[in-house]
N, C-alpha and C positions, 0 to 999 in steps of 0.2 A: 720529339717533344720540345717547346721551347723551354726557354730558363724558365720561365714563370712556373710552368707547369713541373719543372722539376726539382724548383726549391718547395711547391707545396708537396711534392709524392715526399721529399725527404722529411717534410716536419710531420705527416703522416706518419710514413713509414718509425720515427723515434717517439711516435705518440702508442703506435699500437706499442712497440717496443719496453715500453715504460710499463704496461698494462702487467696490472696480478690478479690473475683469476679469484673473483672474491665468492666465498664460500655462500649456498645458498642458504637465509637465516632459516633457521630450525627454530619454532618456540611449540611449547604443549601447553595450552589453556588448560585451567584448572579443571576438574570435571563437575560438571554442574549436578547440584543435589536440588529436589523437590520437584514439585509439580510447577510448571510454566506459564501456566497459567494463570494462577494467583498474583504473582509478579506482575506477567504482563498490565493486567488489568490494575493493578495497585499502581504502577511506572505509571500507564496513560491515564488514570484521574491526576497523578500528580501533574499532568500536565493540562488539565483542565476540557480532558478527554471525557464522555457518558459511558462506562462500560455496562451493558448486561447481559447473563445468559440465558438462549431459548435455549431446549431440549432438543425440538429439530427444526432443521432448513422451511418445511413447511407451513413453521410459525411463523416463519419471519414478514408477512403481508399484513398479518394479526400485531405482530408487535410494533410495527413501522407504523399503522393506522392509530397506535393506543400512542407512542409513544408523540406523534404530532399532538395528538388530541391534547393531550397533556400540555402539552407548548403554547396550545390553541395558535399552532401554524394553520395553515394553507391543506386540505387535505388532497396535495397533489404533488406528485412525486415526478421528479425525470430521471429516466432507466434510458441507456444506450441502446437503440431502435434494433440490432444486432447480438447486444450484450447475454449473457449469458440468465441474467435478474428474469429477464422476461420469461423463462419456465417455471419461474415461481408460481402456486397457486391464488393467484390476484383477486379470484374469484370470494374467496373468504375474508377479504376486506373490501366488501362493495362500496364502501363509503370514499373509496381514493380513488384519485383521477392519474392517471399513467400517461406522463407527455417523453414525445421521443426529441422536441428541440431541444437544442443547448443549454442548460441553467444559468439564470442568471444571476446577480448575486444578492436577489431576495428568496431564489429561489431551491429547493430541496434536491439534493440529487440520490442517487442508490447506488452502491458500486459493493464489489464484490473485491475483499482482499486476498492476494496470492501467501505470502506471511504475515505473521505477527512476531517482532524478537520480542524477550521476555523481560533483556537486559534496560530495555530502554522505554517498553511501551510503543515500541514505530509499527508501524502498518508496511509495507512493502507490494506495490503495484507493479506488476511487469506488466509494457506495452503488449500489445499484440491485436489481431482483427477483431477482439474482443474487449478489447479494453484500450480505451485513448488517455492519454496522457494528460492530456489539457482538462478531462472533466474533474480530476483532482483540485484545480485551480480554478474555477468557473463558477459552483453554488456556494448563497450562505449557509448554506448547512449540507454536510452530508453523514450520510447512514449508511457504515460498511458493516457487512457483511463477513465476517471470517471464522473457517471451522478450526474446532478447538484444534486437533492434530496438527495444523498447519501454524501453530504458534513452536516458533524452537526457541531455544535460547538467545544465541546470542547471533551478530549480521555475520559468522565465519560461518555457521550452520547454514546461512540464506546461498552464500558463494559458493557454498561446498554443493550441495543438491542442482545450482544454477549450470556450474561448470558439468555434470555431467549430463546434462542434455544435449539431445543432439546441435541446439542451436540456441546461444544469446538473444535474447531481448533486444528491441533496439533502445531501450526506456527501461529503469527500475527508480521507479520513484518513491522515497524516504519520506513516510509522514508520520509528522508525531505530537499530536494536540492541534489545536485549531490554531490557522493563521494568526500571527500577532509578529508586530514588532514595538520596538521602543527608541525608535532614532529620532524622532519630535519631543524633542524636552524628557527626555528618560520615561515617556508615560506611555503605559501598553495601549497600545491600539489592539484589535482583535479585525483580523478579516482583510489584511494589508495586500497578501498577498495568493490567498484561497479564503477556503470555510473558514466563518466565524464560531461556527458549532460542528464539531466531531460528535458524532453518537455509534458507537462499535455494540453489535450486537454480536455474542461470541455462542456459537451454533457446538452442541454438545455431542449431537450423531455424529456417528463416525462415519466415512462414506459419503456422509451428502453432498461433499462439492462435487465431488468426479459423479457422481448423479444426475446432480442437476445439469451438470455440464453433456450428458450424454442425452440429456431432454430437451437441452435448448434448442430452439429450430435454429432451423440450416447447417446442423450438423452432419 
């Protein structure tokens, strides 16, 4: 070994030396009281979020065509050509048009949320072959999709259920109210850096997503 190499093994060796096994933190969050839902939905208007609830997943073609109308948007949606959205029954809003290119950012997208915490009002998208990471950040407007069960408390509850699957996400992405910042003269923009419009439709069956998801083609 030359010198070199042996004056660093010795400041090593008195660094590990130095070392005190530090204890791993323990803390117990408080246990959460009420229903999750109500929160949720009350956080995300505070953040300039549209919350509303259908009864079931099936509505959601029916609510997505009323709720544009309303807008007097475009009545034309883009759903991921693979996405799981496309088992919906589309049929029951014949008045929208269903595109599988990329949104643009005048245009509407449909996505489907994995959580919802209650503490904060965020949505929670895990990547996967059915869900891309980049459609979050591409329409003016998008319309999630999330079943009430799938709202928990708080993001320890999101880490807790994540870690025990057999395999991580390569992507969890945190959204919470429509794109905005304020770095140009303190004054909100909207749309800086995704949607300028969040609209969450919060689906009340129980069941539905693992449903729809066993319906969606190429499963």
């Amino acid at each position: 070994m030359s010198a070199r190499g042996s004056v660093r093994e010795e400041i090593l060796t008195a660094v590990r030396a130095g070392r005190r096994p530090e204890p791993r933190p323990r803390y117990a969050l408080p246990v959460w009281s009420g229903d999750t839902v109500p929160q949720f939905a009350a956080k995300a208007r505070a953040t300039a979020a549209e919350v509303c609830e259908i009864a079931r997943m099936e509505d959601a073609p029916e609510a997505i065509w009323s709720l544009l109308a309303a807008k007097s948007a475009a009545p034309q949606i883009h759903v991921l050509r693979n996405g799981i959205v496309n088992a919906l029954p589309w049929q029951r809003a014949p008045g929208l048009t269903l595109m599988a290119d990329r949104p643009s950012g005048s245009a509407t997208a449909v996505s489907i949320a994995d959580f919802g915490i209650a503490e904060t009002g965020t949505l929670v998208f895990c990547s996967g072959e059915r869900s891309a990471s980049s459609w979050h950040f591409l329409p003016g407007r998008e319309i999630v999709l999330i079943a009430r069960e799938a709202i928990v408390p708080r993001f320890e509850d999101v880490i807790e259920v994540l870690a025990r699957q057999s395999s991580m996400p390569a992507t969890v992405n945190l959204v919470t109210g429509p794109s905005r910042t304020a770095d140009i003269e303190q004054t909100i923009e909207r749309g800086a850096h995704g949607p300028r419009e969040l609209c969450i439709l919060v689906v009340a069956e129980s069941g539905a997503l693992a449903a729809l998801r066993d319906a969606a083609p190429g499963r």
